[in-house]
C-alpha positions as a Markdown table, in Angstrom:
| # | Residue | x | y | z |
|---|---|---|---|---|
| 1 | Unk | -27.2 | -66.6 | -18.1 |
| 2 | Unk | -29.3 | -65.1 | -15.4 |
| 3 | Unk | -26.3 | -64.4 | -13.3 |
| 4 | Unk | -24.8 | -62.7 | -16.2 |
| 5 | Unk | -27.3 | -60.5 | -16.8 |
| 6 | Unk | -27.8 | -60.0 | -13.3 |
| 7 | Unk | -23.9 | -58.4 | -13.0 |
| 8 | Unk | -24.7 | -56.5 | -16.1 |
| 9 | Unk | -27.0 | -54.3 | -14.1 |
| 10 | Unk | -25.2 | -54.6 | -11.1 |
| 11 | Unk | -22.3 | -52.6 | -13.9 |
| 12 | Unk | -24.8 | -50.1 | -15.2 |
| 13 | Unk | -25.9 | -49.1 | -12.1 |
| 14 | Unk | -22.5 | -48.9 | -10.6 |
| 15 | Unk | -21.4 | -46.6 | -13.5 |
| 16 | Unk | -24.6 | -44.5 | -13.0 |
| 17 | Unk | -23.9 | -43.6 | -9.6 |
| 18 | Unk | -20.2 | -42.9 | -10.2 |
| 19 | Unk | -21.7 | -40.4 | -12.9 |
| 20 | Unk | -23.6 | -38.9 | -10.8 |
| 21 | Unk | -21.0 | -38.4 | -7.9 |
| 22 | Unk | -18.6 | -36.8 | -10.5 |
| 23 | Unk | -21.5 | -34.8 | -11.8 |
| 24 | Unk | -21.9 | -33.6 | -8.4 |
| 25 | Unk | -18.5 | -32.4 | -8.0 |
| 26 | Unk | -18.1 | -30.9 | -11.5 |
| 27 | Unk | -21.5 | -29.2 | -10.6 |
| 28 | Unk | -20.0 | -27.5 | -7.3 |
| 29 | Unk | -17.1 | -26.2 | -8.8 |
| 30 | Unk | -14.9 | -29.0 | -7.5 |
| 31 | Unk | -13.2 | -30.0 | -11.1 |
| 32 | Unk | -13.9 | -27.7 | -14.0 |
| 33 | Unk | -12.9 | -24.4 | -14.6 |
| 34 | Unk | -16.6 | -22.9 | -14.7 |
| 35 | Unk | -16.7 | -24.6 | -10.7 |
| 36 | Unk | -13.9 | -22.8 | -10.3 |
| 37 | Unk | -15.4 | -19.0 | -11.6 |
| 38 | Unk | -17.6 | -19.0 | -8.7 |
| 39 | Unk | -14.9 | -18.8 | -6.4 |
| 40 | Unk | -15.4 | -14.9 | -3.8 |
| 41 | Unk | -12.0 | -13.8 | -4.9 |
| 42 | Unk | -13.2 | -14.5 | -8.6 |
| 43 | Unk | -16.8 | -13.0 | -8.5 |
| 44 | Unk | -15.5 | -10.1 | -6.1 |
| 45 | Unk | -13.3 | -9.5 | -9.3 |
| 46 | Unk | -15.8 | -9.9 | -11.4 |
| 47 | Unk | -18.0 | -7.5 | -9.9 |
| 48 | Unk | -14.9 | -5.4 | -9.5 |
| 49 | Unk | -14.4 | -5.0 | -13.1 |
| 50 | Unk | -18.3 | -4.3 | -13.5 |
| 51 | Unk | -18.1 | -0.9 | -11.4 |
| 52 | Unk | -17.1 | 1.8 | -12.9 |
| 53 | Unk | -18.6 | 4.3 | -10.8 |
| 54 | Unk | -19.2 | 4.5 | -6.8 |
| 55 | Unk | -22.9 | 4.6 | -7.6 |
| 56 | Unk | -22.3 | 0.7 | -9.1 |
| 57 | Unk | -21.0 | -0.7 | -5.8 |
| 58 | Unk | -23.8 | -2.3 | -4.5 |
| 59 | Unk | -22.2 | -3.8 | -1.0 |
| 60 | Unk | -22.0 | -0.7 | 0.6 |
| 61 | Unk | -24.3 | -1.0 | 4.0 |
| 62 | Unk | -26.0 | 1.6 | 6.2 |
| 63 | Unk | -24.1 | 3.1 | 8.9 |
| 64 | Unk | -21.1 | 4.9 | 10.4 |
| 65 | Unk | -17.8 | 3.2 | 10.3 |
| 66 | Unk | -14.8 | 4.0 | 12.2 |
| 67 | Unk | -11.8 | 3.7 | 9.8 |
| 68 | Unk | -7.8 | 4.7 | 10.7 |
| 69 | Unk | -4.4 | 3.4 | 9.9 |
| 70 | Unk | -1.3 | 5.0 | 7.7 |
| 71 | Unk | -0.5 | 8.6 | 7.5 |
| 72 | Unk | 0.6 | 7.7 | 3.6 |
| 73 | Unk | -2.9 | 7.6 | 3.4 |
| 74 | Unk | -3.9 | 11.6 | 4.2 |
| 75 | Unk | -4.1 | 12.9 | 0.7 |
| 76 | Unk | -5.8 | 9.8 | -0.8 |
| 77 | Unk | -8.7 | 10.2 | 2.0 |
| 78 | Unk | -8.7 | 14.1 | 1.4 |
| 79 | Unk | -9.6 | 13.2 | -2.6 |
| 80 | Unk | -11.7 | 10.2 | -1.8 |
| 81 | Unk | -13.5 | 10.4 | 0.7 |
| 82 | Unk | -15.7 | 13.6 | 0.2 |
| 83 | Unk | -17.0 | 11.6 | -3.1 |
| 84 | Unk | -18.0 | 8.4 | -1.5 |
| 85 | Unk | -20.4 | 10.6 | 0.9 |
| 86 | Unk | -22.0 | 12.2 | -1.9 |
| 87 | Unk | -22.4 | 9.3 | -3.8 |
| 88 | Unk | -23.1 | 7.1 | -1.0 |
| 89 | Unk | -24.8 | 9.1 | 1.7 |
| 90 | Unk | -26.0 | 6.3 | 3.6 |
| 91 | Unk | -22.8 | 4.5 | 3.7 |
| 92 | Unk | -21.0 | 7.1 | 6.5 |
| 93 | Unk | -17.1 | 6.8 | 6.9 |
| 94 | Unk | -15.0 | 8.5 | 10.2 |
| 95 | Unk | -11.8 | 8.5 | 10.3 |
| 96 | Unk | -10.1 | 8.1 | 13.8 |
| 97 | Unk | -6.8 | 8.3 | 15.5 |
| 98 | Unk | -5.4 | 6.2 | 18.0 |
| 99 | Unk | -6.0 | 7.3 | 22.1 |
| 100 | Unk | -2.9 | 6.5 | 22.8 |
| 101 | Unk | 0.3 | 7.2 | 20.3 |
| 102 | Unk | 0.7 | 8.2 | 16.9 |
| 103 | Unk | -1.5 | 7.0 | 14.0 |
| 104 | Unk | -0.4 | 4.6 | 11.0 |
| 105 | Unk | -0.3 | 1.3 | 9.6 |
| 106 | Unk | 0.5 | -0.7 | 12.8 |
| 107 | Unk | -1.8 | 1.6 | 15.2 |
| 108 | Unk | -4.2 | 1.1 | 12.8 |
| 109 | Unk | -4.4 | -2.8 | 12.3 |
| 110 | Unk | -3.5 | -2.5 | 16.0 |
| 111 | Unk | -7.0 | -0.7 | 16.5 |
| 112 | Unk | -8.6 | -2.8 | 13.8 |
| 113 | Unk | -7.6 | -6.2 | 16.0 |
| 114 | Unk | -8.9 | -4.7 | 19.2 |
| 115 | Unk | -12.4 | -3.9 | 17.0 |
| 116 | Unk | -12.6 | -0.3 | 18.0 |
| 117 | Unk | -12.1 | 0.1 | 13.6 |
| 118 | Unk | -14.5 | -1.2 | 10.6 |
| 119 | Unk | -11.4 | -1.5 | 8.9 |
| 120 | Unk | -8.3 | -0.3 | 8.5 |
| 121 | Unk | -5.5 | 1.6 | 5.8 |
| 122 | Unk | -1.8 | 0.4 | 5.5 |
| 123 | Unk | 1.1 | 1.3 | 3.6 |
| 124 | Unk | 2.8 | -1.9 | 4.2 |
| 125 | Unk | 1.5 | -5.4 | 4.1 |
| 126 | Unk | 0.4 | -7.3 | 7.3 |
| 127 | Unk | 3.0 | -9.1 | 9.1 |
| 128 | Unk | 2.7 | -13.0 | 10.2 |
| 129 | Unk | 1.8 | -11.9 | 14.3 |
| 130 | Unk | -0.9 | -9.6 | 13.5 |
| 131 | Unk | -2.4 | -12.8 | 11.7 |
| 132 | Unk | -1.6 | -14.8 | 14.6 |
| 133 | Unk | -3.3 | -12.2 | 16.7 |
| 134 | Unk | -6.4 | -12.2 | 14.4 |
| 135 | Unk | -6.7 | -16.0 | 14.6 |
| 136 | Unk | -6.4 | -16.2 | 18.4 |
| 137 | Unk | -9.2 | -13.5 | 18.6 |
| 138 | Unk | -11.2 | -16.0 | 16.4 |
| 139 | Unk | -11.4 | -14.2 | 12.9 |
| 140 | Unk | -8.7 | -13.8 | 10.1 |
| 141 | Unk | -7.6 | -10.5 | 8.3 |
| 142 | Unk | -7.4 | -10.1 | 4.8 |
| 143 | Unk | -5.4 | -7.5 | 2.5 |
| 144 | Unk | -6.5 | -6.0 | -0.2 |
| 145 | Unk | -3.6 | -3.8 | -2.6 |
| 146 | Unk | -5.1 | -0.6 | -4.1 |
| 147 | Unk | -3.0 | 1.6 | -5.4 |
| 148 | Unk | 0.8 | 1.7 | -5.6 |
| 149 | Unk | 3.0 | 4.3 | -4.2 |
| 150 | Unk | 6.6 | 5.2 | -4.4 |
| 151 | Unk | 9.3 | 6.4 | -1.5 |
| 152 | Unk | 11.4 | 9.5 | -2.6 |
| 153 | Unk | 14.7 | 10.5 | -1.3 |
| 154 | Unk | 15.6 | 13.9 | -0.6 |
| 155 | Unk | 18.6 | 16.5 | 0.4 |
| 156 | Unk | 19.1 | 20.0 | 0.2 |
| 157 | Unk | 19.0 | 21.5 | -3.1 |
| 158 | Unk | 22.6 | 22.8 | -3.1 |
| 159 | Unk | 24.2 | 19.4 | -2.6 |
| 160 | Unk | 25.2 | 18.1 | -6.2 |
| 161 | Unk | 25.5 | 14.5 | -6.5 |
| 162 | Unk | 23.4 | 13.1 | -9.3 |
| 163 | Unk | 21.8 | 10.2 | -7.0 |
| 164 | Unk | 23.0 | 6.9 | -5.3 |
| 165 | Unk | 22.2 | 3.4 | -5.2 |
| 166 | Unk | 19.9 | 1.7 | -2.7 |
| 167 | Unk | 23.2 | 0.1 | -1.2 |
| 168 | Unk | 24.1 | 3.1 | -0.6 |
| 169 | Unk | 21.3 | 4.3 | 0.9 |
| 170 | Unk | 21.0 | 1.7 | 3.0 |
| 171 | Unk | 24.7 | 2.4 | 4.6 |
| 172 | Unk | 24.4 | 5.9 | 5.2 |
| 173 | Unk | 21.1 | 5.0 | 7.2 |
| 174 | Unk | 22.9 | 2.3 | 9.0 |
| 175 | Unk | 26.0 | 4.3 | 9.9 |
| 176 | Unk | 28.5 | 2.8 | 7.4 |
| 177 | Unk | 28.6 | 5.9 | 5.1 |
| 178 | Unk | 28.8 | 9.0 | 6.9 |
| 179 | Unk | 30.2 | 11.8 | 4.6 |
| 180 | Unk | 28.7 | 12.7 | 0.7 |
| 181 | Unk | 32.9 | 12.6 | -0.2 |
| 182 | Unk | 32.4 | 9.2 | -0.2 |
| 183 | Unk | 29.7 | 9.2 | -3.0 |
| 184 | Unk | 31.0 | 11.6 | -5.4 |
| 185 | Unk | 29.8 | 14.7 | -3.3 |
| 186 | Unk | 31.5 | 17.6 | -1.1 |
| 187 | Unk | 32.7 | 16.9 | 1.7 |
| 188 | Unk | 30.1 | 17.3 | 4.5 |
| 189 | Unk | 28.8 | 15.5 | 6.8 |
| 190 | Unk | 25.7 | 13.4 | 6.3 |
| 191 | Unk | 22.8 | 13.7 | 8.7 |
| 192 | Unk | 19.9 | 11.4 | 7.4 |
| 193 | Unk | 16.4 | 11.8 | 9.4 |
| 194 | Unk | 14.1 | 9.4 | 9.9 |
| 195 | Unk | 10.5 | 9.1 | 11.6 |
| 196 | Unk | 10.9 | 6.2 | 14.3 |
| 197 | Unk | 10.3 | 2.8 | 13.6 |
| 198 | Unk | 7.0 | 3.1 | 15.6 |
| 199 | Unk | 5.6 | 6.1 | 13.8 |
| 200 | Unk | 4.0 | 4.0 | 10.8 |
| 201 | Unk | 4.5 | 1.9 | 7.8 |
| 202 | Unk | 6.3 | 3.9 | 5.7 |
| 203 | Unk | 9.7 | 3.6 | 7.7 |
| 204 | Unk | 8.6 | -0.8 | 8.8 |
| 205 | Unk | 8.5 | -0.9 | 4.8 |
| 206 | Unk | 12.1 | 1.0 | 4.5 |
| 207 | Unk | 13.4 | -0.7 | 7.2 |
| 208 | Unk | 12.3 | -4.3 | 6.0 |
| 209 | Unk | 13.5 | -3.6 | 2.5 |
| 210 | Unk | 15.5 | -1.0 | 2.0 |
| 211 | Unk | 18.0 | -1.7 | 5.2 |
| 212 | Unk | 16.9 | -5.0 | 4.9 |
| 213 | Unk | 16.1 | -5.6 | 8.2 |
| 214 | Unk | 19.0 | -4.2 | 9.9 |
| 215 | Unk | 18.1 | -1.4 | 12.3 |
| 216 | Unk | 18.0 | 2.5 | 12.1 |
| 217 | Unk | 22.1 | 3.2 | 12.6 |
| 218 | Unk | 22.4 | 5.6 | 15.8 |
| 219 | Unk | 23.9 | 8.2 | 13.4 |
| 220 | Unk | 20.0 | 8.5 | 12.4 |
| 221 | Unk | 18.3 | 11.8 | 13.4 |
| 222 | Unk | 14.3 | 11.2 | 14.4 |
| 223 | Unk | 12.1 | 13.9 | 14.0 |
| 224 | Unk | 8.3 | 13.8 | 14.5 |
| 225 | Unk | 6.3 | 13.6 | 10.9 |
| 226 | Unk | 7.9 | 14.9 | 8.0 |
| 227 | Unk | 6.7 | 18.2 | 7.9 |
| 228 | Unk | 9.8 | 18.7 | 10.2 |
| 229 | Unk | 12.0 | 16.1 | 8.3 |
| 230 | Unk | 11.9 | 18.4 | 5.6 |
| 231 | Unk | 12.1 | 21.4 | 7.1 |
| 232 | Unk | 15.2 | 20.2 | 8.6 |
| 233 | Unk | 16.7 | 18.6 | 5.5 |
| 234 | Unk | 16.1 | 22.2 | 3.6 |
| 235 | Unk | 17.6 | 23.7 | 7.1 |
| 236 | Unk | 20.9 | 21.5 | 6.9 |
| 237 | Unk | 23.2 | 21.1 | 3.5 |
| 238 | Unk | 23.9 | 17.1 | 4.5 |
| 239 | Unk | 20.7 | 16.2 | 5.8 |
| 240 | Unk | 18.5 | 13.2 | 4.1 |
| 241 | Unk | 14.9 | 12.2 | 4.2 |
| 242 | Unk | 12.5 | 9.7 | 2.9 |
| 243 | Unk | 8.3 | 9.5 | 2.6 |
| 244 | Unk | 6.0 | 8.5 | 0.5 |
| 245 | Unk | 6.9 | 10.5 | -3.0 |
| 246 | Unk | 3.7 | 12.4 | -3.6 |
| 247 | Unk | 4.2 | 14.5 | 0.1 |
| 248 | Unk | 8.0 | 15.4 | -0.6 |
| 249 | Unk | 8.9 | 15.0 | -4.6 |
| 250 | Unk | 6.5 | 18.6 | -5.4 |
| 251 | Unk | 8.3 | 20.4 | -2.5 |
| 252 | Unk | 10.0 | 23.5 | -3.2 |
| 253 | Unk | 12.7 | 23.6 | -0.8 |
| 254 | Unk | 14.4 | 20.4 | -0.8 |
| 255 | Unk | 15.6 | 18.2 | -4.3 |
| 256 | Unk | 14.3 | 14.0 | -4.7 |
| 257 | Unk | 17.6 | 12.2 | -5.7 |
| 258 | Unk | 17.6 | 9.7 | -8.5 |
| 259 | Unk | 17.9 | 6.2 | -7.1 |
| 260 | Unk | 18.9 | 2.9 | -8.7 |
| 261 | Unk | 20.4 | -0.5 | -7.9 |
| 262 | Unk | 23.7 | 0.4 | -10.0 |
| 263 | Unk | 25.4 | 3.6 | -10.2 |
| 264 | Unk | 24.0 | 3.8 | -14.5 |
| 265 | Unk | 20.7 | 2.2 | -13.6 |
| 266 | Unk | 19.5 | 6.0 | -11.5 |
| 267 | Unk | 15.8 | 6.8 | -11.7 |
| 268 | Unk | 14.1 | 10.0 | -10.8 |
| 269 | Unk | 11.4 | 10.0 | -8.4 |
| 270 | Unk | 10.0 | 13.2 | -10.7 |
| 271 | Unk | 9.2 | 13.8 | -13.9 |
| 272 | Unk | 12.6 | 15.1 | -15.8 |
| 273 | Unk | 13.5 | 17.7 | -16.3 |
| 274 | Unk | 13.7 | 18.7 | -12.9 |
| 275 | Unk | 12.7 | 21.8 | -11.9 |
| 276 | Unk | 15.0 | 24.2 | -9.7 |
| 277 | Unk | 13.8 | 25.6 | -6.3 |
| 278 | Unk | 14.2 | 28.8 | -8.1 |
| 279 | Unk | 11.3 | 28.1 | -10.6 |
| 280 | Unk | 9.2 | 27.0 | -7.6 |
| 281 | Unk | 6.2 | 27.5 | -6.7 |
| 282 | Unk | 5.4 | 28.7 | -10.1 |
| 283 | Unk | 6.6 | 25.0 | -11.5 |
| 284 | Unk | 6.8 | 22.1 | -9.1 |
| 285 | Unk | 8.3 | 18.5 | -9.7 |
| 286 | Unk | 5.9 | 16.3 | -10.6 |
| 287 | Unk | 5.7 | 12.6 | -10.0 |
| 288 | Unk | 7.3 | 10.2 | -12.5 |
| 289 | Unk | 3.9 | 7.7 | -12.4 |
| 290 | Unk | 5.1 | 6.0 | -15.4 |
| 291 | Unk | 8.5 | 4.6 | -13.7 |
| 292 | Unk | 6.7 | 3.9 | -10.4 |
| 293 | Unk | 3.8 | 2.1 | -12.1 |
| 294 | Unk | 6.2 | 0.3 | -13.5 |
| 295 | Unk | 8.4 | -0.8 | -11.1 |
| 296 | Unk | 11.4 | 0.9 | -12.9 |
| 297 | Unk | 11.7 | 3.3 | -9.9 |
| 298 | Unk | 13.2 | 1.4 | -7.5 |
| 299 | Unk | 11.8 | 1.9 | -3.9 |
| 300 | Unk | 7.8 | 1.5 | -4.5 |
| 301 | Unk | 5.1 | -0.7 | -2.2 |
| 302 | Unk | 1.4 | -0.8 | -2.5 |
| 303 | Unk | -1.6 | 0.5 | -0.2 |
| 304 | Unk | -3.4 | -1.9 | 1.4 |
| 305 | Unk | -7.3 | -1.9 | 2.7 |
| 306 | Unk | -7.3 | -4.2 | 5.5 |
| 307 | Unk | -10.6 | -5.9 | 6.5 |
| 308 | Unk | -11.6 | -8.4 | 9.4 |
| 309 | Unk | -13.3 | -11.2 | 8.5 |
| 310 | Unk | -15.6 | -12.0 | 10.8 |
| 311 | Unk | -18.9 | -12.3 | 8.7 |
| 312 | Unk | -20.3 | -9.3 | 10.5 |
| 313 | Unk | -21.2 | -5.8 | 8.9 |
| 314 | Unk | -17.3 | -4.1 | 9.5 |
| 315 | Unk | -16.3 | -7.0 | 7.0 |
| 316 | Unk | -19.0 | -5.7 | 4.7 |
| 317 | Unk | -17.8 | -2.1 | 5.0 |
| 318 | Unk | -14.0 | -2.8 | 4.8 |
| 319 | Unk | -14.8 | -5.2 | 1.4 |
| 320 | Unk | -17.2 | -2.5 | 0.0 |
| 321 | Unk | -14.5 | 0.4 | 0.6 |
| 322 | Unk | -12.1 | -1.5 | -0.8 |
| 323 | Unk | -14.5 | -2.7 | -3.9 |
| 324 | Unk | -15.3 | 1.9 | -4.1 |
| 325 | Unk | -11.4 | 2.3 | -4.5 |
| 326 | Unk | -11.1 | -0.3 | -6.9 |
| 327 | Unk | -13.8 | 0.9 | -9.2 |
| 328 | Unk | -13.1 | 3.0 | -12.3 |
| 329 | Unk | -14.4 | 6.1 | -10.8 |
| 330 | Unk | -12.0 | 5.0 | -7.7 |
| 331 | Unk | -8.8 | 4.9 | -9.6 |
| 332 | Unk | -9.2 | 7.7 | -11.3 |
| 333 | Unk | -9.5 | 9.3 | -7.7 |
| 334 | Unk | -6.5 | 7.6 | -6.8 |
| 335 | Unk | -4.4 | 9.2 | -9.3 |
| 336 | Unk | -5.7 | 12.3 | -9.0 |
| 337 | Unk | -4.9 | 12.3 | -5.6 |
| 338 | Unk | -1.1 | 11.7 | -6.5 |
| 339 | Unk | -0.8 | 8.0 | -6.1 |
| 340 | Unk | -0.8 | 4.9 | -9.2 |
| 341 | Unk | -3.9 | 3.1 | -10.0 |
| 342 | Unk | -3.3 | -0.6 | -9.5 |
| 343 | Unk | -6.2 | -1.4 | -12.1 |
C-alpha cells in the first residue's frame, strides 16, 4: 500500500517536471508558432511593415558611414539619399569609390570584406567565396533584396527586327550568331558591346544567367560604362547593348528590343506603344514596371543591401538603410527613382 502510494508521487512528480521542461521550450519559442514570431527575420519584418515613413525607423545610429558598391545603383542613391539626410540628420551616409579599379557590386562587397565600408549595394546576389571570405574574416554577410530591376536590350533605331529570344541573345554574345540575317533582320553585321566582366554586377548577373555561364565570345566589343556603349550602339547600325533598363530604355537615340523565351512570347522593356527617336525628347519610352514587377519581362534581378554581421555599429547602419528602403516612404522613393518596389 505504502509503496504504491509512494510510486504515485514518484508519477506526479515526474509528469510535473516533464510539464515544466516542455513549458520551457514552448515558452522560448522552441515549438509553437507564437515561439516562432520572435524570430529577427520575423520581428525585423514586423517592424518593417510598421514604418511607413523614414522618420518611423528607429535603428538608425549616429554617425558617418562609408557606403559603395553597384553603379545600377546611381539614380536610386540620387533620389534616396538626399531624403534620408533630411529626415535623419544624425544618421550621415558617404558614398565612396574604390582606390584602386572601377566601382560596383564586386568592388563593393570587395571593400565591404576588407571593412573600409558600413555596408555595401549590389545588383547581383553574393556569391558562395565572398561568404567564405566573410567567415574566414570571422563574421558572416547577409543580403537583403530591395527593389527589382530589369536589363534592356538595345540597337540602333533603324534596324527593324521586332525582338529575339534570350537564346538568341545569348549566341550572338558568345559568337555563335554573328549577322541580324540570321534573325529576320538585314544583313549586317552584329557588333554587340559589353562592359567587362570586372566592371560590376550587371554584366556577372548577364553572364551567370543570360550566357549561362559561358564567357563573353571574343566577337564582344568592351567599352568603358555605358554612356559610351550607347553612344556607340547609336554610332553603329549592328551594334548591341545591355544595362540596367531605367539608364538605357528612356534614351533617345537608340531603340530597347522586345525579348522573350519564344519567338510569340516577346516583351517590351517599355511601355507600348513605343515612341520613335523622332518624337524624342519631347516623349521618351517609359519603363514597362508592370511586366518587370511581374516577372513577365524576361531578364529582371533584384537590388541587394549587403550588411556584415559583426554585431558592431556598420551592421546597425547596413540593417537600418536597408529597413529606410524598405519602408513605405522608401518604396515610393524607389519607384520614383525608376526602379520596382519589392513591397
Amino acid at each position: 500500500m505504502f509503496h504504491r502510494k509512494e510510486t504515485a508521487v514518484l508519477v506526479s512528480l515526474l509528469l510535473i517536471t516533464s510539464g515544466l521542461i516542455v513549458g520551457g521550450f514552448w515558452w522560448a519559442g522552441g515549438w509553437s508558432s507564437l515561439g516562432r514570431s520572435n524570430t529577427r527575420e520575423e520581428l525585423q519584418q514586423n517592424e518593417q511593415e510598421k514604418a511607413k515613413t523614414f522618420a518611423e525607423v528607429l535603428t538608425a545610429p549616429s554617425g558617418l558611414f562609408n557606403y559603395g558598391g553597384s553603379t545600377t545603383w546611381a539614380p536610386l542613391r540620387v533620389t534616396v539619399d538626399p531624403v534620408i539626410q533630411t529626415s535623419l540628420p544624425q544618421f550621415r551616409l558617404r558614398y565612396i569609390n574604390p582606390s584602386n579599379g572601377k566601382p560596383g557590386s564586386g568592388s563593393g562587397i570587395k571593400m565591404l570584406l576588407e571593412g573600409q565600408l558600413a555596408f555595401a549595394q549590389s545588383s547581383r546576389p553574393l556569391e558562395q567565396e565572398e561568404y567564405q571570405q566573410a567567415q574566414q574574416r570571422g563574421f558572416t554577410l547577409e543580403q537583403i533584396p530591395v527593389a527589382i530591376d530589369g536589363i534592356a536590350i538595345v540597337v540602333h533605331p533603324n534596324l527593324n527586327i521586332p525582338g529575339i529570344t534570350i537564346a538568341q541573345l545569348k549566341d550572338i554574345y558568345t559568337g555563335k550568331l554573328n549577322n541580324w540575317s540570321q534573325l529576320g533582320g538585314a544583313d549586317l553585321p552584329i557588333t554587340p558591346y559589353s562592359r567587362s566582366r570586372a566592371a560590376g554586377g550587371t554584366v556577372e548577373f548577364f553572364v551567370d544567367n543570360v550566357l549561362e555561364g559561358e564567357e563573353l565570345g571574343s566577337n564582344v566589343k568592351i567599352v568603358d560604362d555605358t554612356t559610351v556603349g550607347l553612344r556607340e550602339v547609336s554610332a553603329d547600325p549592328g551594334g548591341i547593348y545591355y544595362a540596367t533598363a531605367i539608364e538605357v530604355v528612356p534614351q533617345c537615340k537608340v531603340k530597347p528590343l522586345a525579348i522573350g523565351h519564344k519567338p510569340d512570347q516577346l516583351v517590351p522593356p517599355y511601355q507600348e506603344p513605343l515612341v520613335e527617336p523622332s518624337q524624342c525628347p519631347e516623349q521618351r519610352n517609359r519603363l514597362n514596371n508592370a511586366a518587370i514587377q511581374s516577372g513577365e519581362y524576361p531578364i529582371t534581378r533584384r537590388l541587394f543591401v549587403i550588411i556584415k554581421q559583426n554585431g558592431q555599429v556598420d551592421e546597425q547602419a547596413g540593417r537600418a538603410y536597408a529597413d529606410l528602403l524598405l519602408s513605405d516612404q522608401g518604396q515610393e522613393l524607389i519607384n520614383s527613382s525608376g526602379f520596382i518596389s519589392i513591397r
